[in-house]
C-alpha positions in Angstrom: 75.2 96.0 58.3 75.3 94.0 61.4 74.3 95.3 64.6 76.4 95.8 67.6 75.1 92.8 69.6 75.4 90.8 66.1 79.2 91.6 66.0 80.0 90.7 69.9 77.9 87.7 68.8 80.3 86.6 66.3 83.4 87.2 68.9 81.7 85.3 71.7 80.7 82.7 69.1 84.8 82.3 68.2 85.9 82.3 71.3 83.4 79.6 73.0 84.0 77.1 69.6 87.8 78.0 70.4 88.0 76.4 74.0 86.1 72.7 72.6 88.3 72.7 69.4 91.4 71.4 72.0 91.1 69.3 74.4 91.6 72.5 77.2 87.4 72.3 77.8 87.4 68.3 78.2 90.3 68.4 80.8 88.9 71.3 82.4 85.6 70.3 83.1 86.5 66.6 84.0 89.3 68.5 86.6 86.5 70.7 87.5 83.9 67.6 88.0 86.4 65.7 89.6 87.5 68.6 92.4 84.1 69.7 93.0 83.2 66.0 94.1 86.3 65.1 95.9 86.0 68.4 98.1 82.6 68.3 98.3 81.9 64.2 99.4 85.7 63.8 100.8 87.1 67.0 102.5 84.3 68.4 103.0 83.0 64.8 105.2 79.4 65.2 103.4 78.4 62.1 104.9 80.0 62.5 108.0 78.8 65.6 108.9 74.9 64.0 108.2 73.5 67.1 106.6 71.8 68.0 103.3 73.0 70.8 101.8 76.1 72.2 99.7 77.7 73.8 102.5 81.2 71.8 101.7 80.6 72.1 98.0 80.6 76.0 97.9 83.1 76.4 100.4 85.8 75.0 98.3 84.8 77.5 95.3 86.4 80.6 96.2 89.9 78.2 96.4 89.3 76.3 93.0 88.4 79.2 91.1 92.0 80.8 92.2 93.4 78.5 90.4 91.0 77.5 87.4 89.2 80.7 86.1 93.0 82.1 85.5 93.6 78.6 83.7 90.8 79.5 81.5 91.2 83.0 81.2 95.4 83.3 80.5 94.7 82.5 76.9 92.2 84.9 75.8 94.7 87.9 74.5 98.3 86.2 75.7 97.3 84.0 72.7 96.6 86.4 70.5 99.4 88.0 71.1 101.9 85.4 71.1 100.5 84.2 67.8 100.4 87.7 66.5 97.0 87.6 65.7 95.8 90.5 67.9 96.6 92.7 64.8 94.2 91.2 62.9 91.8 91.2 65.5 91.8 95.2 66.2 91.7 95.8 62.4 88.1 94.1 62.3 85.3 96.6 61.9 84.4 95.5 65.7 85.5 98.0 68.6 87.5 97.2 71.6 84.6 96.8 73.6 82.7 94.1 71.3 86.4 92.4 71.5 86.8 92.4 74.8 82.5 91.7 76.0 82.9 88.9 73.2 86.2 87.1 74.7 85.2 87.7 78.3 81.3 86.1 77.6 82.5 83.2 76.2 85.1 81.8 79.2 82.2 83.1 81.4 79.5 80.7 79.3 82.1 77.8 79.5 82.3 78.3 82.6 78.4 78.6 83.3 78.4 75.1 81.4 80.9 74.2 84.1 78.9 74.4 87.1 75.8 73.2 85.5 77.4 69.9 85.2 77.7 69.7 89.1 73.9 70.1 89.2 74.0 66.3 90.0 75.5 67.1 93.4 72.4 69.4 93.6 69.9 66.2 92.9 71.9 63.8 95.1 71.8 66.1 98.2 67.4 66.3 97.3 67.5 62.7 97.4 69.4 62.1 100.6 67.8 64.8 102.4 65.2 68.0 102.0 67.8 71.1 101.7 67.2 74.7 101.3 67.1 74.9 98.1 66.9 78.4 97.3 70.1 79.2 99.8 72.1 76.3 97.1 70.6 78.9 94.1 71.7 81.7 95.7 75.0 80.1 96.3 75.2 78.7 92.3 74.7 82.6 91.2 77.0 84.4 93.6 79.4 81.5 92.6 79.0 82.5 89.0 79.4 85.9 89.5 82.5 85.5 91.4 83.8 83.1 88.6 83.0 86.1 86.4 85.0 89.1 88.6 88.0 85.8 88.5 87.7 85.8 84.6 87.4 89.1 84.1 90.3 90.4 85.7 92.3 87.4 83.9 91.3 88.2 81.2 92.5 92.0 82.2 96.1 91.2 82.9 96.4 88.1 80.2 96.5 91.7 78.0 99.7 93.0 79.7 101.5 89.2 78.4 102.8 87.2 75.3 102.8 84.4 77.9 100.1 82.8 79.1 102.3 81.1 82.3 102.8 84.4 83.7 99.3 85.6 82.8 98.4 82.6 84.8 100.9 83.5 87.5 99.8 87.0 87.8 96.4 86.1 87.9 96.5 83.6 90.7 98.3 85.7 92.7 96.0 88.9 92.1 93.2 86.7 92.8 94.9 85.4 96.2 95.2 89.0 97.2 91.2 89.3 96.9 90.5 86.3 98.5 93.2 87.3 101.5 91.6 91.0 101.5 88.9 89.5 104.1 91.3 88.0 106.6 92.0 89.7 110.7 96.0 88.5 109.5 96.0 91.1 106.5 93.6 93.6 108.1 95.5 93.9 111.1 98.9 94.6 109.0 97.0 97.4 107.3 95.2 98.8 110.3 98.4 99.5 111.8 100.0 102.6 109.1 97.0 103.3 107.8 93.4 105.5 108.2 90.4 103.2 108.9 88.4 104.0 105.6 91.5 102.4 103.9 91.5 99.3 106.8 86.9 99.1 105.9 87.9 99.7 101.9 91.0 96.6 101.7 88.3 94.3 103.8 85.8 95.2 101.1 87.5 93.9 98.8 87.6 90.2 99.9 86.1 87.7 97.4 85.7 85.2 100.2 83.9 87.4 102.5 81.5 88.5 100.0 80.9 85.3 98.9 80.4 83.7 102.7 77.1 86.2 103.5 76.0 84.6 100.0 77.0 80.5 101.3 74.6 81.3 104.2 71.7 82.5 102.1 72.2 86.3 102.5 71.1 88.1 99.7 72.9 90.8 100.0 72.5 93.4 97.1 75.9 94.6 98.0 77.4 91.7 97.5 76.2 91.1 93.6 76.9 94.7 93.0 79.9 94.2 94.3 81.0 91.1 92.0 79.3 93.1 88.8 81.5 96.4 89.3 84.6 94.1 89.5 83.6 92.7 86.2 82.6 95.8 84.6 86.0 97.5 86.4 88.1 95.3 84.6 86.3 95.1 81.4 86.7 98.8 80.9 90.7 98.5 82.3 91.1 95.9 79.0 89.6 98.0 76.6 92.2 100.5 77.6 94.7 98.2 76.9 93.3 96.9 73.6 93.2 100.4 72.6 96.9 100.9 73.6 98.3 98.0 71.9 96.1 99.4 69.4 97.6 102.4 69.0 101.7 100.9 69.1 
């Protein structure tokens, strides 16, 4: 009998070999690569503004993962779906959870692998210059963990969908909203026909302004706990689904 960790094992295992069978993890990570540079040495006037660090590179994160964690993400149950083999998945002696922590691990791996490729932007700022280099670890692990609350609440709606456009569609625009949260513009409109504690909760919310306090070197336990509940909210939201589609 395998064990429970064994099972989610062999779920994450598919799912990871499933993204470098096509040529969807090439393309990515070149797009990825190619972004993260461009923003980082270009927009983001590294040389210009005559600083060593990974101010620029981080900055652009929150904007690139709106559009490339749903990218990822909008296949792992609209394709099962479309292709019909979702049935087959939920009769495995595996429960919806092992499913679900098995798809969800594996686009978060890929894209762990992802950002570990950048690391040479990491070396080349060392050798220009002496940065702070546990403020650019911080920075990779709060990025990671936002990747992850991106992905997992992809991979939460990609379970409402057949399609994996308007899983990506959805997505991006649920993600916008998060990143938005944070901003005086949307705050304002809020404050204005509602109670405070709903003004404090909506700016709560923000991806970007939870990520920020981590881009300055914060470490701010609120802020990981924050990314972690998102993940674990909308891990437990697609189990619920899984189990409805389960039970049609």
């Amino acid at each position: 009998m395998k064990t429970y960790l064994e099972k989610t094992y062999i779920i994450f295992d598919r799912e990871l070999k499933g993204y470098f069978r096509t040529p969807l993890a090439s393309i990515f990570l070149l797009v990825f690569l190619a972004l993260s540079s461009g923003m980082t040495f270009f927009l983001g006037r590294f040389f210009e503004r005559d600083q060593a660090d990974l101010t620029a590179f981080f900055a652009w994160h929150p904007w690139l993962f709106l559009i490339l964690m749903p990218a990822i993400g909008m296949r792992l149950w609209a394709e099962e779906r479309r292709s019909g083999t979702i049935e087959l998945l939920i009769t495995l002696p595996v429960t919806n959870m092992q499913l679900v922590i098995g798809k969800f691990l594996a686009s978060w791996i890929f894209t762990l692998i992802a950002l570990i490729l950048t690391m040479p932007i990491w070396v080349t700022v060392n050798y220009l210059g002496d940065p702070d280099n546990n403020v650019i670890l911080i920075s990779y692990i709060g990025s990671w963990l936002m990747a992850g609350a991106f992905l997992a609440l992809t991979s939460c709606l990609s379970a409402l969908t057949k399609n994996q456009v308007i899983a990506f569609i959805i997505s991006s625009i649920s993600g916008f909203v998060l990143i938005m949260a944070g901003f005086n513009l949307v705050l304002s409109s809020v404050r204005s026909w509602t109670p405070t504690w709903v003004t404090e909760t909506v700016g709560s919310m923000s991806f970007l302004s939870h990520f920020s306090r981590i881009q300055m070197g914060v470490f701010d336990l609120r802020t990981f706990i924050f990314f972690v509940s998102m993940i674990i909210l909308c891990i437990w939201i697609n189990v619920q689904l899984v189990q409805i589609k389960k039970a049609d």
